[in-house]
C-alpha positions in Angstrom: -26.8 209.2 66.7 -27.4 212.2 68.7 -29.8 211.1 71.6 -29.1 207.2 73.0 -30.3 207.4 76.2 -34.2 208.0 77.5 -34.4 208.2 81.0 -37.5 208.9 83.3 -38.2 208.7 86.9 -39.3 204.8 87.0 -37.6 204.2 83.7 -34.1 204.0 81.3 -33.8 203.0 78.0 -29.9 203.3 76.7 -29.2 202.2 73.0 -25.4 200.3 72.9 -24.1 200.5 69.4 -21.9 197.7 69.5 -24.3 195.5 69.4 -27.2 197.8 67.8 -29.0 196.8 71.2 -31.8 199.0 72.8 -32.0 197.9 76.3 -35.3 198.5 78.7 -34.7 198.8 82.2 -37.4 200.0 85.0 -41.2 200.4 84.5 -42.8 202.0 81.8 -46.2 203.8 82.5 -46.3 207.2 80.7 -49.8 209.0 80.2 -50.2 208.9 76.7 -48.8 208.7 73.0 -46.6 212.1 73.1 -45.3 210.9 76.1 -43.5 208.1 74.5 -42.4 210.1 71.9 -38.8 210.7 73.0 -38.7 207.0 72.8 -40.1 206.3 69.2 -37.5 208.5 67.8 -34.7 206.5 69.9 -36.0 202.9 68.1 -36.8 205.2 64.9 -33.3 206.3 64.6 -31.6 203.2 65.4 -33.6 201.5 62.7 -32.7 204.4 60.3 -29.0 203.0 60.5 -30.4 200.2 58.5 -28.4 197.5 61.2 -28.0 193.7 59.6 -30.0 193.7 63.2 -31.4 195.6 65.6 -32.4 194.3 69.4 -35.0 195.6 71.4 -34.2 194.2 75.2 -37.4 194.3 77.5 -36.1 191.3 79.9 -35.4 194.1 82.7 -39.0 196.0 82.2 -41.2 194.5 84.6 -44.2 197.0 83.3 -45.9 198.2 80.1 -48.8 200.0 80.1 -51.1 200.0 76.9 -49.5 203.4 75.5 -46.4 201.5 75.7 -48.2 198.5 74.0 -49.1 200.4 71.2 -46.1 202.1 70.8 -43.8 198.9 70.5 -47.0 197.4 68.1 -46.9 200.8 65.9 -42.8 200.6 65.4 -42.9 197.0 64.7 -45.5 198.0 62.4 -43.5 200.2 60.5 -40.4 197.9 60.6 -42.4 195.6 57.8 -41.1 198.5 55.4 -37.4 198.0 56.5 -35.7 195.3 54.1 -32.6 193.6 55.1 -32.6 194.1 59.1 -33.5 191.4 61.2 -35.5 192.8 64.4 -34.9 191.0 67.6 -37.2 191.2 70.6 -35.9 189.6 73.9 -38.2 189.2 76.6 -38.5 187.2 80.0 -40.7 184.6 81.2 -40.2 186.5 84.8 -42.3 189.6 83.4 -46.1 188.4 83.1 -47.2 191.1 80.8 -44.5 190.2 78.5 -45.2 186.4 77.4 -48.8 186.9 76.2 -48.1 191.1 74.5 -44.9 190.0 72.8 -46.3 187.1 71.1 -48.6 189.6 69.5 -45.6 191.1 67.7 -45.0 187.7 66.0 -48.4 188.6 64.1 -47.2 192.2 63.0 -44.0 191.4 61.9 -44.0 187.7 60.8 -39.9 188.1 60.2 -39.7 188.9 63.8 -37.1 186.9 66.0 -39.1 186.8 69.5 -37.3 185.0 72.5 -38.1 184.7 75.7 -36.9 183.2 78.2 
């Protein structure tokens, strides 16, 4: 994979291939849909490796704005077409906005391993 790191002034996302991780780190408030774009081809192309499974870490992002709501919704969205990779989604009980959006994954993608703790 060509690009595994995203990084912005408030935020870093860094994809570790060992353990077909993407890792959130920092807050993520970008203005609009293009803006995350850099970002949906990082979580497209990891996906496109076709991983037994593939992590998406948001313990460490203390902030998601709605673009970045509908972003994660729209690529769990299209991981319903993926057969034969488990998609993980680790979140934290530390980060208020993450308890009540994640669960709403759960209803995209009913295969969907949520866990937060």
């Amino acid at each position: 994979m060509a690009n595994q790191d995203v990084k912005g002034e408030d935020y870093m996302i860094q994809y570790d291939s060992a353990t077909t991780t993407v890792n959130f780190n920092g807050e993520l408030s970008l203005g609009c849909p293009a803006e995350y774009e850099p970002i949906t081809n990082l979580l497209s192309e990891v996906a496109e490796t076709n991983p037994e499974t593939m992590t998406v870490n948001l313990r460490e992002l203390s902030f998601l704005n709605s673009s970045g709501i509908s972003m994660l919704s729209k690529f769990v969205l299209g991981f319903r077409k993926k057969k034969g990779t488990q998609l993980i989604v680790l979140g934290s009980n530390d980060m208020p906005w993450q308890g009540k959006s994640l669960k709403n994954l759960e209803k995209l993608l009913p295969g969907l391993k949520l866990e937060i703790e």
